[in-house]
VEXLUMSE-17855 format. One line per 4 residues: number of its first residue (from 1); their letters; for each residue x, y, z of C-alpha. Coordinates in steps of 0.2 Angstrom, whole numbers, plus 5000, padded with zeros to 4 digits. Each point is the difference from the previous one (the first is absolute). Layout:
<atoms>
NUM = A = X,Y,Z | ...
</atoms>
This chain:
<atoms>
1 = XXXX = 4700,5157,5009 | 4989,4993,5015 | 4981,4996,4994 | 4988,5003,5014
5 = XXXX = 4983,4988,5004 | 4985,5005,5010 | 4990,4988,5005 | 4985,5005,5010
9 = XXXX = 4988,4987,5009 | 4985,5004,5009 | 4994,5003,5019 | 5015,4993,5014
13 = XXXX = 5009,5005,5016 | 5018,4994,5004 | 4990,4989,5017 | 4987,4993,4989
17 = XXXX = 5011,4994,4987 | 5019,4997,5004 | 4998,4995,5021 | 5013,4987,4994
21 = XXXX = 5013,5017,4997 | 5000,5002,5020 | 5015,4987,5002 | 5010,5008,4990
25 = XXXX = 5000,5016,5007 | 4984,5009,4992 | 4989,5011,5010 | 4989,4987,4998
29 = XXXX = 4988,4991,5014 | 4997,4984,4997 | 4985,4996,5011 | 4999,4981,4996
33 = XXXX = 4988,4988,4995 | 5001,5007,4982 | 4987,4994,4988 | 5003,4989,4986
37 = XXXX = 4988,5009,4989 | 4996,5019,5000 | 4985,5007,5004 | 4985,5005,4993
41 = XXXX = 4996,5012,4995 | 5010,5015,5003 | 4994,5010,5014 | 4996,5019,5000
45 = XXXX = 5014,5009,4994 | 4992,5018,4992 | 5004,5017,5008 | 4987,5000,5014
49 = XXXX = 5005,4982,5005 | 5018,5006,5002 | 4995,5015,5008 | 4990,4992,5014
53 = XXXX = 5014,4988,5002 | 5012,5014,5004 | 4988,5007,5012 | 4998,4984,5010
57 = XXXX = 4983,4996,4996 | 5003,4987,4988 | 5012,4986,5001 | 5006,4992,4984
61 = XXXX = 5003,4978,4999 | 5016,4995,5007 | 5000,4985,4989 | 5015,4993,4993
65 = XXXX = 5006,4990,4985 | 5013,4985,4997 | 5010,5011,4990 | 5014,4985,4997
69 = XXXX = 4983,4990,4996 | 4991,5009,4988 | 5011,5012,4993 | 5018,4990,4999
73 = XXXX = 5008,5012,4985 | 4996,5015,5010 | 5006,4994,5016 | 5015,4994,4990
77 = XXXX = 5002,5017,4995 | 4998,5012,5017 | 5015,4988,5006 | 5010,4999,4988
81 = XXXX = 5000,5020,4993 | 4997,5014,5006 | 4978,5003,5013 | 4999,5018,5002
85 = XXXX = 4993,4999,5018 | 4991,5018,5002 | 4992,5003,4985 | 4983,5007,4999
89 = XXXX = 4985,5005,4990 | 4986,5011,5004 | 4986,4996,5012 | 4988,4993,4988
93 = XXXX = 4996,4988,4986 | 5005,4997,4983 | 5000,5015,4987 | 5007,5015,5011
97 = XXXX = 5016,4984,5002 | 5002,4997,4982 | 4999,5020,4997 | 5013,5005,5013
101 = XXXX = 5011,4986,4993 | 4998,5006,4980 | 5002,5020,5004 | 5006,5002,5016
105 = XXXX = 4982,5008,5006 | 4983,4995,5001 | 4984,5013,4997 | 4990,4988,5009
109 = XXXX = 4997,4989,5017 | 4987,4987,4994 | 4997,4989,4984 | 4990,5008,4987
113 = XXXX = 4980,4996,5000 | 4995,4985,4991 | 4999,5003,4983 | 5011,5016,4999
117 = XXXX = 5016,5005,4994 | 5006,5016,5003 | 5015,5008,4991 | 5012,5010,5009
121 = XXXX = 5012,5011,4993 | 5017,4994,5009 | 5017,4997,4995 | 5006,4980,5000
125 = XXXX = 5017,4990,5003 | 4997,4997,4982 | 5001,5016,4991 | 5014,5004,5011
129 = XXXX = 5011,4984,4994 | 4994,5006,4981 | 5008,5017,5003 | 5015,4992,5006
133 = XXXX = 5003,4991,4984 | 4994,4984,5006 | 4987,4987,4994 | 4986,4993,5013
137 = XXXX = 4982,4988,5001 | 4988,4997,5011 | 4992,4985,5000 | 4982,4999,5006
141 = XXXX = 4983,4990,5000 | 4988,5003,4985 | 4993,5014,5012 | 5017,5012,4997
145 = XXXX = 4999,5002,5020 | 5006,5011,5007 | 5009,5009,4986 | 4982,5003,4990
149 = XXXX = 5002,5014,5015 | 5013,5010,4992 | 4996,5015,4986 | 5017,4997,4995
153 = XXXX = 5000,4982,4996 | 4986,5002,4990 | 5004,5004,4982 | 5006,4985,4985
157 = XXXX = 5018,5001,5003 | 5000,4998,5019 | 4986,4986,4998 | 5011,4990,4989
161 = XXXX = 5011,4997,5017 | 4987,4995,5009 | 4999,4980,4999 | 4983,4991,5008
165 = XXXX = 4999,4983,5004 | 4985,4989,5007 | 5011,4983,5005 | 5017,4993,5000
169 = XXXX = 4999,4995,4985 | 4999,5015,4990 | 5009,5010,5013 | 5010,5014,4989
173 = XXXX = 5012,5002,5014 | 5007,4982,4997 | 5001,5000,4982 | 5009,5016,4996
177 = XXXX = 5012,4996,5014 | 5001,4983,4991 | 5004,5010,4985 | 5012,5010,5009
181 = XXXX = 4989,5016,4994 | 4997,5007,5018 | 5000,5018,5001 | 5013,5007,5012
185 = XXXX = 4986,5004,5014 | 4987,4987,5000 | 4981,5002,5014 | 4994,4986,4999
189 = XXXX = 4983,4997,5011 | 4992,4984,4998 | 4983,4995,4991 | 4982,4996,5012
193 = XXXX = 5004,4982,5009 | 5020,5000,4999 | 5003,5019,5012 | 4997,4991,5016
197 = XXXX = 4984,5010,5002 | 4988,4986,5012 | 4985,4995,4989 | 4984,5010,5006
201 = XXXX = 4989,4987,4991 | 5008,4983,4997 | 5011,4993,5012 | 5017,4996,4994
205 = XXXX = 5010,4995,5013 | 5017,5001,4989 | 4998,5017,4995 | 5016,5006,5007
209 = XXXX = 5008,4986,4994 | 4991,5001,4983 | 5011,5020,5002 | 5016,4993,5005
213 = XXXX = 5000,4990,4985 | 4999,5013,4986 | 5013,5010,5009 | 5012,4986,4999
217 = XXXX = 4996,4998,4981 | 5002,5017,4998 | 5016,4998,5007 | 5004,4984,4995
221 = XXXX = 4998,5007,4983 | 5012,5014,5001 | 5015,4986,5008 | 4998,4988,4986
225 = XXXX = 5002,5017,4986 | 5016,5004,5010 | 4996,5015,5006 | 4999,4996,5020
229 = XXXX = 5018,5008,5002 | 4994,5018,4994 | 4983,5000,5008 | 4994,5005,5014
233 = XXXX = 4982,4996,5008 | 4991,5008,5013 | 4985,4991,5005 | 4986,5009,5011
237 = XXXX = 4982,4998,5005 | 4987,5015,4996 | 4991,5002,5019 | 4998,4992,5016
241 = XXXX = 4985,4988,4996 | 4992,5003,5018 | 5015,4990,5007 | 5006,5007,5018
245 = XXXX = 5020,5003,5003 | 5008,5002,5014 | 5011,5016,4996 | 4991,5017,4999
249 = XXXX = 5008,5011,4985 | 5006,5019,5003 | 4989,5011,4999 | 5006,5012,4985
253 = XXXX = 4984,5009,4996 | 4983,5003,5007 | 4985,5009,4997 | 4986,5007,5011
257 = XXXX = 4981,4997,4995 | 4986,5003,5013 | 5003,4985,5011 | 5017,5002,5001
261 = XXXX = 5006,5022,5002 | 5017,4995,5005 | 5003,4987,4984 | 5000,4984,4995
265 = XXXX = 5013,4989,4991 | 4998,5000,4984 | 5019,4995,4996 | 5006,4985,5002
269 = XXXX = 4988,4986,4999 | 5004,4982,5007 | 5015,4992,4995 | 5001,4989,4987
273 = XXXX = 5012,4988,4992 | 5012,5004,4987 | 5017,4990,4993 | 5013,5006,4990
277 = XXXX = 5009,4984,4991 | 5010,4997,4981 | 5018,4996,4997 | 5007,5017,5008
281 = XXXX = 4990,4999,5016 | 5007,4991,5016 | 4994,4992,5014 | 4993,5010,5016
285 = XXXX = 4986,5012,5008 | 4998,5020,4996 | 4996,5007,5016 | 4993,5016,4994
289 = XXXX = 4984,5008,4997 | 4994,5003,4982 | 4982,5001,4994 | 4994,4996,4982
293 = XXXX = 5007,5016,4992 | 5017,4994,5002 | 4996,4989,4985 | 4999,5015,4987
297 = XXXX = 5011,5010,5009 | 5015,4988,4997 | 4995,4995,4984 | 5003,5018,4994
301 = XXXX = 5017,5001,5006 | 5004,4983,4990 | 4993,5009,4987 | 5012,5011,5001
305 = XXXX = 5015,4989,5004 | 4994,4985,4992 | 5015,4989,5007 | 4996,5001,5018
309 = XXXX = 4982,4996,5009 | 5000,5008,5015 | 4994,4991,5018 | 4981,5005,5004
313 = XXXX = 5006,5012,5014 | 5008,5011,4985 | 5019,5002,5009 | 5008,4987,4994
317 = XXXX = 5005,4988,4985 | 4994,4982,5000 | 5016,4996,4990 | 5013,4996,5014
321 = XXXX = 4989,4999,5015 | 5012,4994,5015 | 4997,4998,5018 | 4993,4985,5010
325 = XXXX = 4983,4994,5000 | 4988,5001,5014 | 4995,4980,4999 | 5002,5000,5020
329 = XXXX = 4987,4986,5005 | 5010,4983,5007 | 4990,4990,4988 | 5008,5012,4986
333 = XXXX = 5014,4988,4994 | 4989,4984,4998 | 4987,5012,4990 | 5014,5007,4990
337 = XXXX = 5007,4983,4998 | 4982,4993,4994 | 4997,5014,4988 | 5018,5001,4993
341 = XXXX = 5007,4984,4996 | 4989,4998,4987 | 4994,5013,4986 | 4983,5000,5010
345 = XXXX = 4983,4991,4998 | 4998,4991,4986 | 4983,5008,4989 | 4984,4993,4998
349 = XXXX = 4994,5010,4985 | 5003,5002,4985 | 5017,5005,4991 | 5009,5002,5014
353 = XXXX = 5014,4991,5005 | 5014,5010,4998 | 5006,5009,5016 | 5011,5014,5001
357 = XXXX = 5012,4999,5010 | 5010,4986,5008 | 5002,4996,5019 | 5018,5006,4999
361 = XXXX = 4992,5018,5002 | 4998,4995,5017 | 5016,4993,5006 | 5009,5008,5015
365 = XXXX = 4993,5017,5005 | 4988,5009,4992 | 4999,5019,4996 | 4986,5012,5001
369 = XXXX = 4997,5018,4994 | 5010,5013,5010 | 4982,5007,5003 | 4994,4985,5005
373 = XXXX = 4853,4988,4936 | 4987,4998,5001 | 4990,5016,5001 | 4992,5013,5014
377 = XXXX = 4992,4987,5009 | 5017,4999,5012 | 5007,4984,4995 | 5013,5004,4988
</atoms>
């Protein structure tokens, strides 16, 4: 049976964070003079941000990130499996994200009030997996966000699979994976400081790295049980963080309000980064378009055919993707070479030096997929 981890980061877009991705093929720009540390803090990225940037009236920062710098185990990643190059989220900040990612729908476009939690009445990927006979966790901060937002998740028995964590160190996530007690679905967000979120107060410059990190224990944690063959990760981000991208999503839904009779896009939101990786997923791009609710959507249908996890665009399995990968920039093969011949950047944290996979992986051609917090003050 295939086990599936989520792991959702906070507040990025595919320019901002990966520009590094645009020699090998991603429909990335890379703008150059990419900073060594990332900004802060983020800029405005709630509803009314996002909707003035659509309209022209706001333009977002075009800065850029050394990728390969700051965040080698990611960039090791994206080149080595499989960088979903048109995913998207919706057109605002942190909880409508997280929600859309957890049910497949979202009752609201802006992070609750400060010092509010609402309820809301919704069904969750979780429940769905339960019905299926299957076992799952999310593992959160101390603050349950965002699955304190679900009526459904609230009684004893779901809250014993809900794991919180306030550091590395006592990161649930790692020890049952080091246990070799992971549930068959596994969410896992990341506790206040480690979810890539910029600081609003202190100024941390290694916060993404400081991100990066706990995912590669997490991971690292699952390789060292044995269990890398029969996993698979997919590795997202909740919302856009302010960040501007060079590619506009389709516009699949709209709605009218006064200032705009004829409709506004409401679906999809900017892009954002996602990666699909484990010891079933090859190397390559997934071309097409898929928002946030492809997340539950396909983990349902494992659910139901628990040997097979299906590619985020829903038509086809991830076991026995064939085809050839898009890496078409002339710089491709020394990249490849670079990130290939060795079994990636060497870790600087923690228990984490195991790596996946070996460079073999990348020997000769490559295949691809056939289809190729904060709060209401707007900077979650």
């Amino acid at each position: 049976m295939v086990r599936v981890v989520i792991l959702m980061q906070e507040n990025k877009t595919p320019d901002f964070y990966f520009p590094t991705l645009a020699s090998w093929g991603a429909d990335i720009q890379n703008r150059g003079n990419l900073l060594k540390s990332p900004p802060l803090p983020d800029p405005p990225h709630d509803r009314n941000a996002w909707v003035h940037y659509k309209m022209g009236n706001y333009a977002p920062t075009t800065l850029q990130i050394d990728n390969d710098a700051l965040l080698p185990y990611y960039s090791w990643l994206t080149k080595q499996f499989t960088y979903c190059d048109y995913h998207f989220g919706l057109g605002t900040n942190s909880t409508p994200g997280h929600m859309l990612a957890v049910s497949g729908q979202t009752p609201t476009l802006r992070n609750p009030p400060r010092g509010t939690s609402p309820v809301w009445d919704l069904p969750t990927i979780f429940k769905h997996v339960e019905a299926g006979g299957h076992t799952w966790g999310a593992f959160t901060g101390t603050d349950l966000y965002p699955v304190k937002f679900y009526k459904e998740l609230a009684d004893p028995k779901s809250r014993k699979n809900i794991h919180t964590s306030t550091q590395p160190s006592d990161d649930k996530f790692t020890a049952m994976a080091a246990a070799k007690t992971l549930p068959d679905l596994s969410f896992a967000w990341s506790p206040a400081g480690y979810d890539e979120h910029a600081p609003d107060q202190t100024a941390n410059p290694q916060f993404v790295t400081k991100g990066q990190n706990l995912t590669w224990q997490r991971v690292d944690a699952v390789v060292k049980a044995g269990g890398w063959a029969n996993t698979v990760f997919i590795l997202t981000w909740d919302d856009w963080g302010g960040y501007a991208d060079h590619v506009s999503t389709p516009n699949a839904e709209t709605v009218i309000d006064a200032l705009h009779p004829a409709g506004f896009q409401l679906i999809g939101g900017t892009r954002i980064p996602m990666l699909m990786f484990g010891g079933q997923v090859k190397q390559g791009i997934d071309t097409n378009w898929h928002s946030h609710a492809v997340i539950p959507k396909n983990r349902d249908r494992s659910a139901r055919t628990p040997a097979v996890w299906h590619s985020p665009s829903g038509h086809v399995r991830l076991i026995g993707w064939t085809g050839r990968c898009k890496f078409s920039s002339p710089s491709s093969a020394c990249l490849r070479q670079r990130y290939c011949a060795t079994a990636g950047p060497q870790p600087n944290t923690q228990n984490t030096s195991a790596q996946p996979v070996g460079g073999a992986e990348c020997a000769g051609s490559a295949e691809v997929g056939g289809e190729r917090r904060c709060d209401d003050c707007g900077t979650g």
